[in-house]
N, C-alpha and C positions, 0 to 999 in steps of 0.2 A: 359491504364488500366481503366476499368469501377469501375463504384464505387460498384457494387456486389464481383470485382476481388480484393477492398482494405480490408483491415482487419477491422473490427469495431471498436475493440479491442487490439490497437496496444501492441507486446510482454513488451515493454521497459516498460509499463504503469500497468503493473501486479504487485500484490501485495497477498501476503497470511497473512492474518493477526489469530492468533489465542488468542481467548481469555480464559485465564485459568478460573476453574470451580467455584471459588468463586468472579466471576467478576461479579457488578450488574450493567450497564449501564443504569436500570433507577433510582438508587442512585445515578448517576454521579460517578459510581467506577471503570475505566476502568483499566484492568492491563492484561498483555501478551506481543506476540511476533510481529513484525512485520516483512517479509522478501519480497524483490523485486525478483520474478520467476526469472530475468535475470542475480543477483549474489547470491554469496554467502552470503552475506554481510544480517547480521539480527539486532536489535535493540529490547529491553525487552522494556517494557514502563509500567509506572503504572497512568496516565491519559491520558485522552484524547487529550490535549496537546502536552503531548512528543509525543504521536503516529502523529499525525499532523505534529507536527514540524520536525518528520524524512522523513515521505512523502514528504513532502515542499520543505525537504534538497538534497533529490533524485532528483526531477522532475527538480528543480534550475539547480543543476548539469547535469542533461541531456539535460538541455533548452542552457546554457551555452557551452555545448561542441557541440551544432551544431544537437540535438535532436529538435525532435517536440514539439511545442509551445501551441499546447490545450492541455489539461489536462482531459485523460479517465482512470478512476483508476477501475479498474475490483476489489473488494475486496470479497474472499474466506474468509468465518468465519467458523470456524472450532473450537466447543468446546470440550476440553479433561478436564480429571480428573489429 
């Protein structure tokens, strides 16, 4: 496999994160959802922090169970009302 035939992007490393509409990240106010495209499995967060720290806790756990070892996080922002 050539490196044009790998993904850049690998699936496992996707992430949708949405931020609700009174969210001001240059107040430092972060708060929403965060979901990995490859489960179900979602996480509300209200700082920057917790959003972090779920990531973190994903990536561990797919490093852990015999996933890939760099860290490509594709993140989709997506503001709703």
């Amino acid at each position: 496999m050539t490196s044009r035939d790998k993904p850049s992007l690998p699936v496992n490393r996707n992430f949708v994160i949405q931020l609700y509409a009174d969210t001001h990240p240059e107040n430092g106010h972060w708060q929403g959802r965060v979901e990995p495209l490859v489960s179900m499995e979602s996480e509300h967060f209200e700082s920057l922090e917790q959003l972090t720290a779920f990531i973190v806790r994903i990536i561990t756990t797919q490093n852990q169970s015999g996933g890939a070892t760099t860290c490509l996080l594709w993140l989709c922002l997506s503001w709703f009302a």
